[in-house]
GUTOR-13530 format. One record per atom (N, C-alpha, C): atom name; residue number from 1; x, y, z; residue in three letters. Coordinates in nm, 2 decimals, padded with zeros to 4 digits. Layout:
// GUTOR-13530
{CA; NUM; {X; Y; Z}; ALA}
...
//
This chain:
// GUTOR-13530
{N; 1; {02.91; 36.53; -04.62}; UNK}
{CA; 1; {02.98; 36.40; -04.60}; UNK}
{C; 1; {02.88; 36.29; -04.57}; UNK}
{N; 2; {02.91; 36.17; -04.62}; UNK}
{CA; 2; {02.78; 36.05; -04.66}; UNK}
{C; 2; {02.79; 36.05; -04.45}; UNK}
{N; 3; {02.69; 35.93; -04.38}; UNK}
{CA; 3; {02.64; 35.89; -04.28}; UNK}
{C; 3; {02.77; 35.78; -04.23}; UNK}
{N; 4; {02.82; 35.76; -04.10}; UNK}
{CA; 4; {02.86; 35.61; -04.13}; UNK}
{C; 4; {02.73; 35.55; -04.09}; UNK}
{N; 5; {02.72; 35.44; -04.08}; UNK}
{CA; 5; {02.60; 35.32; -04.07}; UNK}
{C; 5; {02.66; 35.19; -04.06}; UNK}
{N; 6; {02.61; 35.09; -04.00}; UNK}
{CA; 6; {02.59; 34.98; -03.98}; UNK}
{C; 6; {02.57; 34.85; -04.11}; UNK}
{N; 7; {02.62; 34.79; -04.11}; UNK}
{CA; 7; {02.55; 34.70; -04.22}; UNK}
{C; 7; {02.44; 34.64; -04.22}; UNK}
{N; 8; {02.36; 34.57; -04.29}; UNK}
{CA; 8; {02.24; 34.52; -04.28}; UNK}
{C; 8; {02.23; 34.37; -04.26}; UNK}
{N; 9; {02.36; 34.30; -04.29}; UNK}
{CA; 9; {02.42; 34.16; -04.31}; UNK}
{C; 9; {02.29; 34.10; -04.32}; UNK}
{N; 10; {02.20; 34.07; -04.42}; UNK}
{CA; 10; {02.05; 34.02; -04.42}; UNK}
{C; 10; {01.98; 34.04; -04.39}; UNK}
{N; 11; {01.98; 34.10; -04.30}; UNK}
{CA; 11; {01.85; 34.15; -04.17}; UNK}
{C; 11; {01.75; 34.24; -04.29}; UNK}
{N; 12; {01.62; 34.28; -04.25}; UNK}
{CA; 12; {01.59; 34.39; -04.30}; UNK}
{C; 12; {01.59; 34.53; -04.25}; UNK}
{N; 13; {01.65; 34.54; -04.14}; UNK}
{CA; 13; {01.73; 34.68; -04.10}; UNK}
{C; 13; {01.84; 34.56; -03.99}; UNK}
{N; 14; {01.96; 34.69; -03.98}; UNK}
{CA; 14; {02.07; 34.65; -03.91}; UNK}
{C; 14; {02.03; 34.57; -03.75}; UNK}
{N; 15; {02.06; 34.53; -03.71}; UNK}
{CA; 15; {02.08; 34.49; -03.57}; UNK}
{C; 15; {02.18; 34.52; -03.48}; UNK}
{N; 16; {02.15; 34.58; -03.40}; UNK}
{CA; 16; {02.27; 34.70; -03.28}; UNK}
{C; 16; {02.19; 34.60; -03.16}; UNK}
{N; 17; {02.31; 34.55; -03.09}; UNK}
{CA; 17; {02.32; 34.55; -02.93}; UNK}
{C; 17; {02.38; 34.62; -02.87}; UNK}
{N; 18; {02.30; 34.71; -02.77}; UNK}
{CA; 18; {02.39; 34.79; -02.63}; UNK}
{C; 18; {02.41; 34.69; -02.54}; UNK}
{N; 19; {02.53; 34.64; -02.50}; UNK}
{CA; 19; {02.63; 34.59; -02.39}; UNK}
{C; 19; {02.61; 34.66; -02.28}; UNK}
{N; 20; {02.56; 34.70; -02.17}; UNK}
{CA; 20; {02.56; 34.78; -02.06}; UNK}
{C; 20; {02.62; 34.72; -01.99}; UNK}
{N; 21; {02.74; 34.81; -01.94}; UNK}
{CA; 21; {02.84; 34.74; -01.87}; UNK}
{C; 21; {02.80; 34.89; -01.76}; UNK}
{N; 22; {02.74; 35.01; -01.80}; UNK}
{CA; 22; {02.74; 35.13; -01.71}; UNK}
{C; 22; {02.65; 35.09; -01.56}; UNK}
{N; 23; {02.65; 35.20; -01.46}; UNK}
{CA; 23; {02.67; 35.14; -01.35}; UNK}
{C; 23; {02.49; 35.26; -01.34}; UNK}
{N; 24; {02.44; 35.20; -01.26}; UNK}
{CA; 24; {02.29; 35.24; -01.25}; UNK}
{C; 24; {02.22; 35.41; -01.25}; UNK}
{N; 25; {02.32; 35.52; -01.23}; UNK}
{CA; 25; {02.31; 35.62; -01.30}; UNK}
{C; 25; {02.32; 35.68; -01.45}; UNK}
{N; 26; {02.34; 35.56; -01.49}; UNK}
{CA; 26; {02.31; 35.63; -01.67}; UNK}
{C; 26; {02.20; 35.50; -01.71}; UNK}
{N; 27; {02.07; 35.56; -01.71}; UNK}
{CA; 27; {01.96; 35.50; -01.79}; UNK}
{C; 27; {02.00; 35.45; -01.90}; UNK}
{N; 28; {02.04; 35.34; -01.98}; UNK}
{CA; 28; {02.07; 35.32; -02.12}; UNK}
{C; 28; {01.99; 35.22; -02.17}; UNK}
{N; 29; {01.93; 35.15; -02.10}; UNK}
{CA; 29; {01.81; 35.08; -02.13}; UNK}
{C; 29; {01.72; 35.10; -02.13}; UNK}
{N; 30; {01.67; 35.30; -02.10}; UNK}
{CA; 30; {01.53; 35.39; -02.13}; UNK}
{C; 30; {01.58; 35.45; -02.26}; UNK}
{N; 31; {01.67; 35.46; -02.29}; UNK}
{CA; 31; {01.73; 35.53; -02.47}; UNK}
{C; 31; {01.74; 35.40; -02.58}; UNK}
{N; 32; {01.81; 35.31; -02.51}; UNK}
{CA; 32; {01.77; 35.21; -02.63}; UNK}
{C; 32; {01.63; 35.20; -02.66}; UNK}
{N; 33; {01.58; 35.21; -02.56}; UNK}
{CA; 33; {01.41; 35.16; -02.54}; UNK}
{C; 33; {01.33; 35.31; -02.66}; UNK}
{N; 34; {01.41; 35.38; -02.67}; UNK}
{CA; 34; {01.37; 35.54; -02.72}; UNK}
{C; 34; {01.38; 35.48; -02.86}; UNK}
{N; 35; {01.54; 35.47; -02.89}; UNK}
{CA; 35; {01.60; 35.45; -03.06}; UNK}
{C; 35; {01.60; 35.29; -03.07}; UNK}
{N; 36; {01.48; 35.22; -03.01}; UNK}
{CA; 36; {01.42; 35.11; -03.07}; UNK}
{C; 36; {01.30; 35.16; -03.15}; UNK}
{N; 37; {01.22; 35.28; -03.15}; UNK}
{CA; 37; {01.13; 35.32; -03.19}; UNK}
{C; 37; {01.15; 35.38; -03.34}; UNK}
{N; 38; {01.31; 35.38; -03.37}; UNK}
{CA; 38; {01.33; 35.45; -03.48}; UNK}
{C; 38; {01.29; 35.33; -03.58}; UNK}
{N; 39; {01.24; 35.37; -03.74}; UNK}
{CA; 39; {01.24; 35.32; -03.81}; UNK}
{C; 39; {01.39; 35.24; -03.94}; UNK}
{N; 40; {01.40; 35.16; -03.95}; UNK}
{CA; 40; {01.54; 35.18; -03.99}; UNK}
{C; 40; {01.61; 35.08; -04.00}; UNK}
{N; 41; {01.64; 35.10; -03.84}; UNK}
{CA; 41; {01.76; 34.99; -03.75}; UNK}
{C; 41; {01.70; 34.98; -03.62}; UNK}
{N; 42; {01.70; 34.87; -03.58}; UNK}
{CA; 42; {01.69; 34.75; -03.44}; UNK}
{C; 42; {01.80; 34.77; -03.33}; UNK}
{N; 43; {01.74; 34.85; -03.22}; UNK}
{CA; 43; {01.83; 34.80; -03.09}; UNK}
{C; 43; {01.76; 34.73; -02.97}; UNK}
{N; 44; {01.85; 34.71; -02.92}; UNK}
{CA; 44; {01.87; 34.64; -02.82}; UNK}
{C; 44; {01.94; 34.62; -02.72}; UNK}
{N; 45; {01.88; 34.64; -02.61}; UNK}
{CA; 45; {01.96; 34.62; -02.44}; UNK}
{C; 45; {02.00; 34.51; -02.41}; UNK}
{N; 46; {02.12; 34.46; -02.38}; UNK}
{CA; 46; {02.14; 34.32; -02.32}; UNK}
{C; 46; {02.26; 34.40; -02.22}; UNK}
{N; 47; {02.23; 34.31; -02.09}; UNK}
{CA; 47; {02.29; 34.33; -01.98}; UNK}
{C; 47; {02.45; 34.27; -01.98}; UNK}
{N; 48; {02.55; 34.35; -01.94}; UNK}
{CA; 48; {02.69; 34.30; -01.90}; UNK}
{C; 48; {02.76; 34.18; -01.92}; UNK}
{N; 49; {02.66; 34.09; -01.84}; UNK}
{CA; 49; {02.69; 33.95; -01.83}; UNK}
{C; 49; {02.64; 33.91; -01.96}; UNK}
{N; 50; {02.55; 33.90; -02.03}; UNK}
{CA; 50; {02.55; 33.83; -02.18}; UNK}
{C; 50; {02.61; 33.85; -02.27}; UNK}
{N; 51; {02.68; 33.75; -02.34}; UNK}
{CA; 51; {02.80; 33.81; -02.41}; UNK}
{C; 51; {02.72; 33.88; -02.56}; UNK}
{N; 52; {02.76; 33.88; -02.62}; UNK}
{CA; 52; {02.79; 33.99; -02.77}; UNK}
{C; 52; {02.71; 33.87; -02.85}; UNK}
{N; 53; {02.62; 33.88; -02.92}; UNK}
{CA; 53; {02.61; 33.80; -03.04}; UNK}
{C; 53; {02.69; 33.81; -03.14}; UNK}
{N; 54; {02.70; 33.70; -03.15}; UNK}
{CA; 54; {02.85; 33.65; -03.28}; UNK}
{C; 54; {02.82; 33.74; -03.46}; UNK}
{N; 55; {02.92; 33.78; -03.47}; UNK}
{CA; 55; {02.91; 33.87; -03.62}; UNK}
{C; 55; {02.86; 33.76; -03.70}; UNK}
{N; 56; {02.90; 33.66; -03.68}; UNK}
{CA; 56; {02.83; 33.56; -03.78}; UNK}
{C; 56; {02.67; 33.57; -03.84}; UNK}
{N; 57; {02.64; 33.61; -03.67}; UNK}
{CA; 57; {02.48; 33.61; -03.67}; UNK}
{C; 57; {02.44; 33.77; -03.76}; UNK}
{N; 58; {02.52; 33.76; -03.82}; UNK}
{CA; 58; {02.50; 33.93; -03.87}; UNK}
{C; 58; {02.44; 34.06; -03.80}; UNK}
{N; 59; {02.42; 34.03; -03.68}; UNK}
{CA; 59; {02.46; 34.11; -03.56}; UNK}
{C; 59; {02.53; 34.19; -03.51}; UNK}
{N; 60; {02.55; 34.33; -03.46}; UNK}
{CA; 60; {02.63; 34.41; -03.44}; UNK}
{C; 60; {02.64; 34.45; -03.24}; UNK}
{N; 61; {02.76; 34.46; -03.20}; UNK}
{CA; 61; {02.75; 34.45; -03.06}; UNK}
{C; 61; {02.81; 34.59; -03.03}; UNK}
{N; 62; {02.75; 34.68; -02.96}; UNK}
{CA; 62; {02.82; 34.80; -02.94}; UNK}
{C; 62; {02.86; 34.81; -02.75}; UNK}
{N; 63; {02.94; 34.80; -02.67}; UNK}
{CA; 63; {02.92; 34.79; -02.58}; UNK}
{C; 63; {02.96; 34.98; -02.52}; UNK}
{N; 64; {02.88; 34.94; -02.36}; UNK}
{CA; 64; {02.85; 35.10; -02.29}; UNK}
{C; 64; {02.93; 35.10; -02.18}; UNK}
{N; 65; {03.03; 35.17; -02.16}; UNK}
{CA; 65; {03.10; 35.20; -02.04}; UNK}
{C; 65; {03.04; 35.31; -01.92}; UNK}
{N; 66; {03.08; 35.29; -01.85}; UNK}
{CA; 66; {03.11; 35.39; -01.75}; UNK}
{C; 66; {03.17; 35.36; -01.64}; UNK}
{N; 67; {03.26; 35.50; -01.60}; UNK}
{CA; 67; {03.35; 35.48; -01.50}; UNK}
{C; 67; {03.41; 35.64; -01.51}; UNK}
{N; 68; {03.47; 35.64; -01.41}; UNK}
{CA; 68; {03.57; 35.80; -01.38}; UNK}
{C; 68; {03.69; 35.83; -01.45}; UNK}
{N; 69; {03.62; 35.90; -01.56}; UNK}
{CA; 69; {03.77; 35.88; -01.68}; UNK}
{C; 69; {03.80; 36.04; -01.60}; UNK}
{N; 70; {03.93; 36.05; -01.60}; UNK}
{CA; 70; {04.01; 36.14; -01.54}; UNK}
{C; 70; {04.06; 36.24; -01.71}; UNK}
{N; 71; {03.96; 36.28; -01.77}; UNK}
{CA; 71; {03.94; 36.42; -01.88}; UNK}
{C; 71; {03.86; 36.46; -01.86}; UNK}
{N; 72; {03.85; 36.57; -01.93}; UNK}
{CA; 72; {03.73; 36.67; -01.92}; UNK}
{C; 72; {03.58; 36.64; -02.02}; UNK}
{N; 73; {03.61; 36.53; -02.06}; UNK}
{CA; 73; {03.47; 36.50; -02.15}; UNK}
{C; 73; {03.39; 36.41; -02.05}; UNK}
{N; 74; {03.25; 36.41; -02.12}; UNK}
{CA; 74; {03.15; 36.39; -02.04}; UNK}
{C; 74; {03.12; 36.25; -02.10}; UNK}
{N; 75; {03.14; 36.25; -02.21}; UNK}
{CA; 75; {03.13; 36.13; -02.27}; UNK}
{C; 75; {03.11; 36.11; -02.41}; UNK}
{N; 76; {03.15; 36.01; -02.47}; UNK}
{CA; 76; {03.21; 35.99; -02.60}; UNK}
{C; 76; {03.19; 35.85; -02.67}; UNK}
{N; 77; {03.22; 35.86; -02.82}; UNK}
{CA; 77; {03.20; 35.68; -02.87}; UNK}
{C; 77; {03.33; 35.70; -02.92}; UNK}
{N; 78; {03.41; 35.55; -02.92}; UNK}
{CA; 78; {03.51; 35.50; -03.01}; UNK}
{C; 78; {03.44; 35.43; -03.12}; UNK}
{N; 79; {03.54; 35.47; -03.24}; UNK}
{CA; 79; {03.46; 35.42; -03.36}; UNK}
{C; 79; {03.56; 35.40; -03.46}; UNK}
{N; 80; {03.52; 35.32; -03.58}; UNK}
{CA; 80; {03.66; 35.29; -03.68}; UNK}
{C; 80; {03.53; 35.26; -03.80}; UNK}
{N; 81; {03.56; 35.30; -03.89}; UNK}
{CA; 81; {03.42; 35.22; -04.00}; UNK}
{C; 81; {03.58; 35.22; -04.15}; UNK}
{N; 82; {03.51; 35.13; -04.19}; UNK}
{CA; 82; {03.59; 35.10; -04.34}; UNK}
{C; 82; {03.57; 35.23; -04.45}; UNK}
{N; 83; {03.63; 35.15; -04.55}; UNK}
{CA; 83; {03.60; 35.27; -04.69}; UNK}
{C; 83; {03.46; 35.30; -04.71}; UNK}
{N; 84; {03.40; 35.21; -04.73}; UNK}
{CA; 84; {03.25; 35.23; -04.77}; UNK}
{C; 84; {03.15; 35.29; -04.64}; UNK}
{N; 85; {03.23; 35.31; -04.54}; UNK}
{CA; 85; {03.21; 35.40; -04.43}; UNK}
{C; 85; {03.08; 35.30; -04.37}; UNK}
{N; 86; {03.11; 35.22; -04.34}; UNK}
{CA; 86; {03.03; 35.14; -04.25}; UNK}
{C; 86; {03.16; 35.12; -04.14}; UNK}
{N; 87; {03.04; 35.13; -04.01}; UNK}
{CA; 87; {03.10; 35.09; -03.89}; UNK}
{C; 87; {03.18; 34.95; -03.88}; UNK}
{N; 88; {03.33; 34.95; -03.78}; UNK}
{CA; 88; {03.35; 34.77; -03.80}; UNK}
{C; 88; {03.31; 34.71; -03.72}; UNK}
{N; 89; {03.25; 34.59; -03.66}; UNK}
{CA; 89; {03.23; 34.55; -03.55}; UNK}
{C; 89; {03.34; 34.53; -03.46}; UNK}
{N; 90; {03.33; 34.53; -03.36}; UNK}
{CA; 90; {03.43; 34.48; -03.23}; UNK}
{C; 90; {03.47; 34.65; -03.24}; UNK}
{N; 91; {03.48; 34.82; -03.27}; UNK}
{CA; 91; {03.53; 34.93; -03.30}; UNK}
{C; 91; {03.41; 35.00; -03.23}; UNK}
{N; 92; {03.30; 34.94; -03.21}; UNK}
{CA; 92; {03.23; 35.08; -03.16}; UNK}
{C; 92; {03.22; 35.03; -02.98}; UNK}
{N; 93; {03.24; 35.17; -02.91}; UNK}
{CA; 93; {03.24; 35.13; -02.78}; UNK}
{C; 93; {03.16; 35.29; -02.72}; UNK}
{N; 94; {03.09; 35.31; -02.63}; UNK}
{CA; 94; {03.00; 35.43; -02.58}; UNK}
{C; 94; {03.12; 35.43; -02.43}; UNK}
{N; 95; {03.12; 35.59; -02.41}; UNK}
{CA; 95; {03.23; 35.56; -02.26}; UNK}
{C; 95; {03.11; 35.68; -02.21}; UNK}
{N; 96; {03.09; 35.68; -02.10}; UNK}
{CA; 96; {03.00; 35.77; -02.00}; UNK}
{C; 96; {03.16; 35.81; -01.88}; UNK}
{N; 97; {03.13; 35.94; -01.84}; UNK}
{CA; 97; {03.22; 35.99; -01.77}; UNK}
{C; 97; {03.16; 36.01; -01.62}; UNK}
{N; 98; {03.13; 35.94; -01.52}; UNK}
{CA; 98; {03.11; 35.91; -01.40}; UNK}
{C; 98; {03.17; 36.04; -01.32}; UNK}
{N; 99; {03.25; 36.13; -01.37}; UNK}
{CA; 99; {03.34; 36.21; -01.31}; UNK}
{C; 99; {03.24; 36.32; -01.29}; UNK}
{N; 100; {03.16; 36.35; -01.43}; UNK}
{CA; 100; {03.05; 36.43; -01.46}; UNK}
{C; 100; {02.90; 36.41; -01.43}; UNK}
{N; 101; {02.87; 36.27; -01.39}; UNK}
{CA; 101; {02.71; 36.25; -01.41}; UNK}
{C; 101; {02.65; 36.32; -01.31}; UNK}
{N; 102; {02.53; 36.35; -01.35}; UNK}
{CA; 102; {02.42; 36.46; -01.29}; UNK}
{C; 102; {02.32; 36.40; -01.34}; UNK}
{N; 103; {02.27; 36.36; -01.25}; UNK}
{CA; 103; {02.12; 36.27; -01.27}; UNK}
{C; 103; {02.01; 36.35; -01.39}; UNK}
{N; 104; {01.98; 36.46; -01.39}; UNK}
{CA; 104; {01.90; 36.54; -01.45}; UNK}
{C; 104; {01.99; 36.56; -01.62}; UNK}
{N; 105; {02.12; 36.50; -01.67}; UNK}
{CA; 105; {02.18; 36.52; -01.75}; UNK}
{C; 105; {02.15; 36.38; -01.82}; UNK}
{N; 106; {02.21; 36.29; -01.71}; UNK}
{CA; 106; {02.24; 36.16; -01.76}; UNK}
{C; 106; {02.20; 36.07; -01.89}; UNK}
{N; 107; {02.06; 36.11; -01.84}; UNK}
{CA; 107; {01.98; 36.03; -01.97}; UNK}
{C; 107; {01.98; 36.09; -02.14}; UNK}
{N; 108; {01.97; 36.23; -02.16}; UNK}
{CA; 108; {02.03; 36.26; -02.27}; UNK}
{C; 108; {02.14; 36.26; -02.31}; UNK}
{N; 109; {02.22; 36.26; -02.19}; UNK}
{CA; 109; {02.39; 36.19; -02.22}; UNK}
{C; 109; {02.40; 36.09; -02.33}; UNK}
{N; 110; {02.31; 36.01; -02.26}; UNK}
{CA; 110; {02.29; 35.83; -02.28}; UNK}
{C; 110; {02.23; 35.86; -02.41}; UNK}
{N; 111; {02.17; 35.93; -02.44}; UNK}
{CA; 111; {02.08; 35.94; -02.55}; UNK}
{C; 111; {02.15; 35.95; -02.68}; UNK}
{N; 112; {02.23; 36.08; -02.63}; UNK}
{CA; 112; {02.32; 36.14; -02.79}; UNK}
{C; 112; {02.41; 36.03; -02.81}; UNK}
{N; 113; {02.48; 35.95; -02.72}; UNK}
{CA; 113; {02.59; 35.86; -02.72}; UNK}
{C; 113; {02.55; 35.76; -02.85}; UNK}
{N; 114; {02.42; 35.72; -02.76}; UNK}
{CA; 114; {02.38; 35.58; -02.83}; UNK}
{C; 114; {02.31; 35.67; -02.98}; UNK}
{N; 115; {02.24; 35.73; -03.00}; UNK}
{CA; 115; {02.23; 35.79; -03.13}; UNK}
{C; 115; {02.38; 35.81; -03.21}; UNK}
{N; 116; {02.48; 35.83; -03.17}; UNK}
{CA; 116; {02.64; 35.85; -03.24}; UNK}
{C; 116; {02.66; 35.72; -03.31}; UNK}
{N; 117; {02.60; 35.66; -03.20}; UNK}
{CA; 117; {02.69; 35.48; -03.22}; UNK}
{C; 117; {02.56; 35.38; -03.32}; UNK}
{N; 118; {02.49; 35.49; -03.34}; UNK}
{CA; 118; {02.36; 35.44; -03.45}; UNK}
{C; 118; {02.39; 35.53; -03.63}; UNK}
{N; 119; {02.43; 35.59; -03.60}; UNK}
{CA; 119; {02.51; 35.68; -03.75}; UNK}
{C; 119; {02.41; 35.86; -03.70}; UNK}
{N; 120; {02.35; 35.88; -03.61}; UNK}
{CA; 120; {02.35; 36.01; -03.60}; UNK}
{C; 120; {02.42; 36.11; -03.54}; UNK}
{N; 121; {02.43; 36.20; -03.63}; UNK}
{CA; 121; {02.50; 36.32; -03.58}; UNK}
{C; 121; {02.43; 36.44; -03.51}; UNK}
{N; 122; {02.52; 36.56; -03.44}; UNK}
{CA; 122; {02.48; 36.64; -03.41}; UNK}
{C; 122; {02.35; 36.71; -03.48}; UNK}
{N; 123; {02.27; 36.80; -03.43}; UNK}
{CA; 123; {02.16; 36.85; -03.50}; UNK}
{C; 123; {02.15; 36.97; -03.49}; UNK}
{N; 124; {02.22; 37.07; -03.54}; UNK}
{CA; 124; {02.28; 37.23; -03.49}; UNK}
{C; 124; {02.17; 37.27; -03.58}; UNK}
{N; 125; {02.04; 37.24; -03.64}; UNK}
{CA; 125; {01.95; 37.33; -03.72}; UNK}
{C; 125; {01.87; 37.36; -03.60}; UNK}
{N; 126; {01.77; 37.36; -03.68}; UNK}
{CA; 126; {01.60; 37.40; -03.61}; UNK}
{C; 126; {01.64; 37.33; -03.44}; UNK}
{N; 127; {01.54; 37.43; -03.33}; UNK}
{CA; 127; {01.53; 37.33; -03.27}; UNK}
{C; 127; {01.44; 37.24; -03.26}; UNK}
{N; 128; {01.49; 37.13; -03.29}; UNK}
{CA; 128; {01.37; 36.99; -03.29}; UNK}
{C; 128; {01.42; 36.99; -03.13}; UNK}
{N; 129; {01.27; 36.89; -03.07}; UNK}
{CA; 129; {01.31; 36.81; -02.95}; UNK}
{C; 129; {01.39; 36.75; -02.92}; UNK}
{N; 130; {01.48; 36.72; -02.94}; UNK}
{CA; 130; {01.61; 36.61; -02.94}; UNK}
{C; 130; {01.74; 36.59; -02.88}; UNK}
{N; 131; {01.76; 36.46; -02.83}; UNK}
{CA; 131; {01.89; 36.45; -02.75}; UNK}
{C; 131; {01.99; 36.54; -02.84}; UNK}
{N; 132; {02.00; 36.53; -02.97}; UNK}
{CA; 132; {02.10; 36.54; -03.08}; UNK}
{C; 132; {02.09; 36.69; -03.07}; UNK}
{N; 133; {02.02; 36.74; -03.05}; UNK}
{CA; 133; {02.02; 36.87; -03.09}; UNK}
{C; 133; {02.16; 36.95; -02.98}; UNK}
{N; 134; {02.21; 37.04; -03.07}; UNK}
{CA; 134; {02.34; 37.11; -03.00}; UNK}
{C; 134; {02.25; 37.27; -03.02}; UNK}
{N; 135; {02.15; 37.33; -02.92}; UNK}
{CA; 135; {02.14; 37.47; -02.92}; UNK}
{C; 135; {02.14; 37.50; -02.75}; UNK}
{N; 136; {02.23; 37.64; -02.73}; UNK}
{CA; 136; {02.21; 37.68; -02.63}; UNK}
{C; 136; {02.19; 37.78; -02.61}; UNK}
{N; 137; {02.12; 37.84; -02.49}; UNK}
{CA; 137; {02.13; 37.78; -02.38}; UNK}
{C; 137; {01.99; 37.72; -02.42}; UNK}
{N; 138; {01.93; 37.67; -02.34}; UNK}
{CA; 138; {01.83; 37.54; -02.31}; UNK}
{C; 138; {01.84; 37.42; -02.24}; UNK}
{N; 139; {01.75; 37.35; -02.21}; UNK}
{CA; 139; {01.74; 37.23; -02.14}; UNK}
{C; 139; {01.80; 37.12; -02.24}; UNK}
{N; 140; {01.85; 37.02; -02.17}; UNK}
{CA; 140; {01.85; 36.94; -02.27}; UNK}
{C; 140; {01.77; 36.83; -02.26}; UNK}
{N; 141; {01.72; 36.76; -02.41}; UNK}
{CA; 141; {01.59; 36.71; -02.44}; UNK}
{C; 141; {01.67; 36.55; -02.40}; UNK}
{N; 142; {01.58; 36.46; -02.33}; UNK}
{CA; 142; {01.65; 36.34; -02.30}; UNK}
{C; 142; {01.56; 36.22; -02.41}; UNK}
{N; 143; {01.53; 36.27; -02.53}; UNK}
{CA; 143; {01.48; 36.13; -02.59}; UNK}
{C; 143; {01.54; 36.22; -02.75}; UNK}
{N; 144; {01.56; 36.13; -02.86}; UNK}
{CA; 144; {01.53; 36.15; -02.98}; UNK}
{C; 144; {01.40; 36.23; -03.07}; UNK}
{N; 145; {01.42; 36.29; -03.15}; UNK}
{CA; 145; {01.33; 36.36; -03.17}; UNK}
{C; 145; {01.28; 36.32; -03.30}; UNK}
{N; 146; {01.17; 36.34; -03.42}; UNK}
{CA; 146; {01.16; 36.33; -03.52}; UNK}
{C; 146; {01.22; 36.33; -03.64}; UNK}
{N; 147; {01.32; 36.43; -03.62}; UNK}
{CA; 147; {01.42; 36.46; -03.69}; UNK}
{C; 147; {01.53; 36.36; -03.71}; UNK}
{N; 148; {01.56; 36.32; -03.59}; UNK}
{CA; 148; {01.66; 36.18; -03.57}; UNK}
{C; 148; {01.59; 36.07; -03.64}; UNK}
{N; 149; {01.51; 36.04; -03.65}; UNK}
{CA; 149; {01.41; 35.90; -03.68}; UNK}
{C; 149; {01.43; 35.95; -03.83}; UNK}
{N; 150; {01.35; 36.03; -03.91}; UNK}
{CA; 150; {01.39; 36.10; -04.02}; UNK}
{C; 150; {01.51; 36.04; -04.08}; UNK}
{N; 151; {01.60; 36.13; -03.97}; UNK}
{CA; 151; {01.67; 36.07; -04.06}; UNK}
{C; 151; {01.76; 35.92; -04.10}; UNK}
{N; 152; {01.72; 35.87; -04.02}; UNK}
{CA; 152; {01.76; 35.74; -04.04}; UNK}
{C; 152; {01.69; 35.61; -04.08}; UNK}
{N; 153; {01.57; 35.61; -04.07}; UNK}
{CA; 153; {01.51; 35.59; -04.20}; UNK}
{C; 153; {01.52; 35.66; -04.34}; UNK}
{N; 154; {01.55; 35.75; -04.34}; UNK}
{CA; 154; {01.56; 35.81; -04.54}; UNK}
{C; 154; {01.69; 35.83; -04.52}; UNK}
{N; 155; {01.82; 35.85; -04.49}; UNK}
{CA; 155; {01.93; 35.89; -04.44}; UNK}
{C; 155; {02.02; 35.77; -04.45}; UNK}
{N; 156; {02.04; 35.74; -04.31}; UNK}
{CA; 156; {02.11; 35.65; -04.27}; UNK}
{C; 156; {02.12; 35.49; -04.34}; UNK}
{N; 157; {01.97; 35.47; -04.34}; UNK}
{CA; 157; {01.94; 35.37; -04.33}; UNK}
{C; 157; {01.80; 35.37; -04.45}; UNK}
{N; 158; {01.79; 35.40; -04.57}; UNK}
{CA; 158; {01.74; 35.42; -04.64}; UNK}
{C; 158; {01.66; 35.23; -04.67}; UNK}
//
C-alpha cells in the first residue's frame, strides 16, 4: 500500500509544523528536533500560542495534544488524506495520553507519533534503532533511526 505524505506545495521538500499544545512531560520539541534531521521533509516546533501558518503559505500545520483521555491508548494521530493519498491540512492532529505518561517512555512516544504524522509507519522488520520500530520485548529506542530517514527520502518523499 503507497505512503500517505504531505504535499510539497513549492517548497523543495514539504513543510510540517508541530503546534505543541502538550504539557512539559512529552519532549516534542527534542523529536521534531530528531525528524528535522531527516532528509526529505522540514519540521518544525512552534509553541501553542503561535498560530498555524496559513495553507496558503504552502505550509502544513500538524498540531500535538495532550491531556487525560479516559481509553486505553497511549497515544495516537487523527488523520484524513485525499485520493491521491496525501494528507489534508487542518486533519492531522497527534493526541498523547497523560493517563499513561512515564517519563522514561514519553519521548519515543513523542517520537513514533510525530513520525505517523510525517507518512511513517510502523517498522516490524530488522531491528533498526528506532522509535518506529514495533519488536518486543526490548527497550524502546527514543529517536528515529536510519531506516526511518531512508525511507522518506526514497519512499515517502522521493
Amino acid at each position: 500500500m503507497p505512503c500517505i505524505a504531505w504535499r510539497f506545495n513549492g517548497w523543495s521538500d514539504p513543510q510540517v509544523y508541530f503546534r505543541d499544545h502538550s504539557g512539559a512531560a512529552w519532549p516534542v520539541d527534542v523529536a521534531v528536533a530528531k525528524w528535522h534531521e531527516a532528509v526529505g521533509i522540514d519540521s518544525y516546533d512552534i509553541w501553542m500560542s503561535t498560530g498555524c501558518p496559513s495553507t496558503s503559505t504552502g505550509k502544513h500545520c500538524v498540531n500535538v495534544y495532550s491531556q487525560w483521555y479516559n481509553n486505553n491508548s497511549l497515544a495516537w494521530i487523527d488523520y484524513a488524506f485525499d485520493p491521491s493519498r496525501k494528507f489534508i491540512d487542518g486533519s492531522v492532529a497527534v493526541h498523547l495520553n497523560d493517563r499513561f505518561s512515564l517519563a522514561e517512555d514519553n519521548r519515543s512516544t513523542v517520537c513514533e507519533e510525530l513520525g505517523h504524522a510525517l507518512g511513517v509507519g510502523h517498522n516490524y522488520g530488522e531491528r533498526d534503532a528506532s522509535c518506529m520500530g514495533q519488536t518486543i520485548p526490548g527497550p524502546d529506542h527514543p529517536f528515529p533511526g536510519s531506516n526511518d530517514y531512508g525511507l522518506l527520502r526514497y519512499v515517502v518523499y522521493p
